[in-house]
N, C-alpha and C positions, 0 to 999 in steps of 0.2 A: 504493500500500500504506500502511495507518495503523497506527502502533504502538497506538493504543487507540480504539476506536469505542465510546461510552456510549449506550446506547437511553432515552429518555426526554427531553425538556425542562421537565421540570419542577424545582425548587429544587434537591434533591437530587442528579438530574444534572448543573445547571449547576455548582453548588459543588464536586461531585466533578472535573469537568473544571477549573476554574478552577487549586484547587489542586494537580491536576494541575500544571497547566504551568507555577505558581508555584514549585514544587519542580523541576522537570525542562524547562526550558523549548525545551529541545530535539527532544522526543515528540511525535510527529505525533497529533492529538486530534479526532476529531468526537462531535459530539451528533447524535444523529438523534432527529426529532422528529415521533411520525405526523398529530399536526395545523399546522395552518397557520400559526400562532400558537405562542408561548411560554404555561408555567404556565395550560393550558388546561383541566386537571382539578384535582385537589384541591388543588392550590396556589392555584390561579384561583377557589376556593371556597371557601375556609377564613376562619375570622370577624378573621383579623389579632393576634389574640393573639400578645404576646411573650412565653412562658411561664420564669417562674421554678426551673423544675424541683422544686418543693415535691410535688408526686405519687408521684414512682417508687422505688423499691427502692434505696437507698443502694448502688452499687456497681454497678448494676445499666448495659451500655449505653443507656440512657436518660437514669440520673441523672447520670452522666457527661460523657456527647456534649451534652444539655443546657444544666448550668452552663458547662461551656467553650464550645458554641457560641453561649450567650445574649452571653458577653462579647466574640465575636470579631464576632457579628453587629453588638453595636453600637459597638464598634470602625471597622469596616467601615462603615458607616450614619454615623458620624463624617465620617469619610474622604471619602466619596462623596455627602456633602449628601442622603442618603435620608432623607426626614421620617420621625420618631415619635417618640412620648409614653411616656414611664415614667411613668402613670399610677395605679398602683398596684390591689390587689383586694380585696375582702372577703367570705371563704366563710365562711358561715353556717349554723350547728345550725341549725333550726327544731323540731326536738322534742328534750326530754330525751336520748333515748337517742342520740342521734346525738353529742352529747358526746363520747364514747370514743372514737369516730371522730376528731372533732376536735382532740382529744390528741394521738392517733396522727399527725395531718397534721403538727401543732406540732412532734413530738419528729422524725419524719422530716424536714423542711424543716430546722431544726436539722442533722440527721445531712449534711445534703446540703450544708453551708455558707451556709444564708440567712440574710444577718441583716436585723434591724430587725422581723421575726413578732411581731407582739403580739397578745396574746388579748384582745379585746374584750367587754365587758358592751353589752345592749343601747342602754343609753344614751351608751355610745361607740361605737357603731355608726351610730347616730342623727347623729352630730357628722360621719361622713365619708359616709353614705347615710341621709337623714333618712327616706325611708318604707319601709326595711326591716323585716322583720318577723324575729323570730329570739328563741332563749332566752340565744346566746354565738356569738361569730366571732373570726375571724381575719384581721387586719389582713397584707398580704404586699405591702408596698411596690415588690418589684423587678418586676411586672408591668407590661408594657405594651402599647401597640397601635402597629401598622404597615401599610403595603398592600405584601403581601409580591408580587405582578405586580412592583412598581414595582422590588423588590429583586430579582427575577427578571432584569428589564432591566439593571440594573445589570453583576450576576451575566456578563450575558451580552455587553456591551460592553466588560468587562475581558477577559473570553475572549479575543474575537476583537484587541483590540488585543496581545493574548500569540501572536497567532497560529494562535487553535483554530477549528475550523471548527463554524458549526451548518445544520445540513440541514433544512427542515420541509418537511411535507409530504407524507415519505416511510415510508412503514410498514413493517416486518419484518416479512416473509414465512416466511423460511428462515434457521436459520444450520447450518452444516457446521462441525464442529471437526475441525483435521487435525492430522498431527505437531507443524507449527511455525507454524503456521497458521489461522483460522477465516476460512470465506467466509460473508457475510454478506447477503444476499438479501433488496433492499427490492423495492416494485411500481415503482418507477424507475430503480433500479443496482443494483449488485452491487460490494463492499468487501473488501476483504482484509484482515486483523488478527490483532495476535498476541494481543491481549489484547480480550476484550468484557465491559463492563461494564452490567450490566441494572438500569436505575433506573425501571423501565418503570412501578410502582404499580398503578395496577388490573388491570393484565394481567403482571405480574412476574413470575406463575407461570408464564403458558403462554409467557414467553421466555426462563424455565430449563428448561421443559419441551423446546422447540428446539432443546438443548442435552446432549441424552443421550437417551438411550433408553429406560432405565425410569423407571417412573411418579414423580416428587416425592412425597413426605409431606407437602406444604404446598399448601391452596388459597386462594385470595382469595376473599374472601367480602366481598360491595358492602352495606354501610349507607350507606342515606343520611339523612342528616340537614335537616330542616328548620327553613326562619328565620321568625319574623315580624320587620315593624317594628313601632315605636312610630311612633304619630302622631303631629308634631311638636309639637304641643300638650301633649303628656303625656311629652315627652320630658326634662320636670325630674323627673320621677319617679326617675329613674339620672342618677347624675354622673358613675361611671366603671364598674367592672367589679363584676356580683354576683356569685355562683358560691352554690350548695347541696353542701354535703357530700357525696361521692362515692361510691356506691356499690361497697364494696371488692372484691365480685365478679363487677361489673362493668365491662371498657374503656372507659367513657365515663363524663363527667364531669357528665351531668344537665343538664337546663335550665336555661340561666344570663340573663344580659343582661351586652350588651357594647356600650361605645359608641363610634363604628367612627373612626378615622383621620381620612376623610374629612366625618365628622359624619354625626348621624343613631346612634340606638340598635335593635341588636338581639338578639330575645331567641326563646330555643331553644338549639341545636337539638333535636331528639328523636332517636330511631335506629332506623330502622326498616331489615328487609331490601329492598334493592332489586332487583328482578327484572330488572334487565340491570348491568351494570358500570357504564357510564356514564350511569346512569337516574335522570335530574334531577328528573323530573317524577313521582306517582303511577303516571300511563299509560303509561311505556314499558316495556316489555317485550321482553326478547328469549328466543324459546321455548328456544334451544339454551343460553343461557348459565344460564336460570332451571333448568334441569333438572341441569344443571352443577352448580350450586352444591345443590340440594335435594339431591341422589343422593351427594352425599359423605358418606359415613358418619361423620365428626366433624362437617358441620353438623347430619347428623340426633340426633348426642350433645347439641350444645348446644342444639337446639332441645328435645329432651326434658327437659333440666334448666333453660331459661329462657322454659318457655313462656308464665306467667304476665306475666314481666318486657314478652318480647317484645308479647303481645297487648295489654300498657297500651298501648305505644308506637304499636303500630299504631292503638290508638281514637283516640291523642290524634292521628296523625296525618290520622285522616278524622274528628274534632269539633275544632272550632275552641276552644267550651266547656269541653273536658279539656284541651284545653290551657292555656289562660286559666286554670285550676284549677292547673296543675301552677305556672305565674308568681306565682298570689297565695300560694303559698306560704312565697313571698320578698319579695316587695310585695302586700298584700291589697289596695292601690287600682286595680290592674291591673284593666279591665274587659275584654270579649270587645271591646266597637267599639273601643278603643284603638291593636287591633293589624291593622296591617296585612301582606297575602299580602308575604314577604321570600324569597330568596333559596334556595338547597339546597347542600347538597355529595355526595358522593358517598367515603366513607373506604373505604381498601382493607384490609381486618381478615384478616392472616392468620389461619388455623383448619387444627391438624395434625389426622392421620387418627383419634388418641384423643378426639376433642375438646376440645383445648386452645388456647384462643381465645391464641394468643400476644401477648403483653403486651409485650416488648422488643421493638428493634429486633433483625435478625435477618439476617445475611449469611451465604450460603453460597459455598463459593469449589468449584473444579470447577480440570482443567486449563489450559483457555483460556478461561476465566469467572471473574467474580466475580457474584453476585447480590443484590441486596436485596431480602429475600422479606417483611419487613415494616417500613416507615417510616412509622409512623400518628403523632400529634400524640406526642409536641413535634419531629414532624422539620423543620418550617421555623422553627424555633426555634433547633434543632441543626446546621443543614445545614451551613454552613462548618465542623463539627466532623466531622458522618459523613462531610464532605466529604474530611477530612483521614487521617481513620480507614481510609476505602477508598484514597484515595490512598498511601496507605505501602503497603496491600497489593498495589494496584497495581506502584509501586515497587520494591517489594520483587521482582519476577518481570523485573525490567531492568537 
């Protein structure tokens, strides 16, 4: 019998069990993990950004979980000899009107407690990314890069020297919630627990879904995002991180360039719908999940009021061309041969039943559950904090 079973192996899970047992080290703890491997989706994809929390809604869990888990992450990353670069960023107006925009970022980055933001004229721009192209930016030093697998690993060797157990390999089936009780039904065994915690990410729905009867108000909805590289010849074109001012109505942050931990610059992604969950590629598809996600009456909301947005993304995503156009927006020497085919991820975008593309992080808690029904970027950023944030709730039920 385990006092807490967490479904997922990914950052979020491991950090939530870590601090688990860092508080309680008495509590029996597994991760269960349905691939064979650690941080095998979206943490296993994601471009290594260590995000400053300059983004999110002051107060918001985001801006929160963020700043406190940027500083515990590299606290931790101290501690544990995990290499990375505070390397700093610079997001960039490229037209007039985007200005106000970048006010807004300044005075919010401010609100959130960053310091060192300074606003840039182009020719101080020039001085920390010589071939950017821009009208005004912003300088935001506490950005950096990491290879968060490696912090996964970590994550997961303090575990087990506390005692926690991780399982791969094994998928959830079934879970059963009873009086004092949840039985818990992988394709391998069968678990007992009082408490289940679901850090599950692209499928996070359908393992609160497992967990009650009626329907959720929340579905995961799979973008995926594409990479290219920079050829290593044209790789002094980026020194460290570029970013384009954000589109405020939309969850994603635009096509950037990022130049990665291990060396080597990459630049995208874009966001396109993907038609299976964990659909790396253009061609995979999977018909029951694609029908899933289209028949949900908030993605048919957002796709009605983002239809425009969305069909760029998908041109730029089949012309090489559009997208080469969307990079010189921010470097105009960026050529089409420059770049080469890079990498994907796959983000798990909660979307409620009105179509509200959920923007926070988003836990829902149930009698013998808790759930994370949306941990999309800055959660490996955050994770020792959401990690800490679920772990009280946790807690708190023992």
């Amino acid at each position: 019998m385990n006092d807490i079973i967490i479904i997922g192996g990914g950052i979020v899970g491991l950090a939530t069990a870590l601090q688990i047992k860092r508080q309680r080290p008495g509590l029996s703890v597994t991760v269960i993990e349905k691939e064979n491997r650690l941080a095998a989706h979206q943490t296993g994809h994601n471009s290594g950004v260590i995000h400053s929390g300059l983004y999110y809604k002051p107060g918001s869990l985001k801006a929160t979980n963020c700043i406190r888990g940027y500083w515990m992450l590299l606290e931790f990353c101290e501690q544990e000899n995990v290499p990375y670069e505070l390397c700093g960023k610079i997001v960039v107006a490229t037209k007039p009107e985007e200005v106000p925009l970048l006010d807004n970022l300044y005075q919010r980055g401010q609100q959130n407690g960053l310091e060192g933001l300074k606003k840039l004229t182009l020719s101080e721009m020039h001085e920390i990314e010589p071939h950017v192209r821009g009208v005004e930016g912003m300088w935001v030093p506490q950005t950096g890069i990491i290879d968060y697998v490696q912090v996964c690993e970590k994550y997961a060797e303090k575990l087990r020297e506390l005692g926690g157990e991780i399982r791969l390999g094994e998928k959830v089936t079934q879970i059963t919630p009873g009086n004092t009780l949840s039985v818990v039904v992988t394709d391998r065994a069968t678990y007992e627990t009082k408490l289940v915690i679901n850090c599950a990410g692209l499928y996070s729905d359908k393992i609160a879904q497992l967990t009650q009867r009626q329907e959720i108000d929340v579905r995961i909805i799979p973008f995926r995002g594409e990479y290219f590289k920079i050829r290593p010849e044209k790789e002094y074109l980026v020194r460290n991180l570029i970013y384009p001012v954000p589109d405020p109505n939309f969850p994603f942050l635009g096509v950037h360039f990022t130049r990665m931990v291990h060396g080597g610059v990459e630049a995208g992604p874009n966001a396109v719908l993907a038609f299976q969950r964990e659909g790396y590629r253009k061609s995979d598809i999977n018909l029951k999940e694609m029908y899933e996600t289209l028949s949900w009456p908030g993605f048919q909301k957002v796709a009605a009021k983002y239809w425009e947005t969305g069909l760029g993304e998908m041109y730029r995503s089949f012309s090489k061309s559009a997208f080469t156009k969307a990079l010189q927006e921010l470097i105009p020497e960026i050529q089409e041969n420059d770049l080469m085919e890079g990498g994907s991820g796959v983000r798990a975008q909660a979307c409620d039943r009105t179509g509200g593309l959920l923007d926070d992080f988003a836990i829902l808690e149930t009698d013998r559950a808790i759930h994370i029904c949306n941990a999309p970027s800055p959660a490996a950023t955050s994770s020792l904090s959401i990690g800490l944030t679920v772990s009280e709730k946790a807690l708190a039920r023992f």
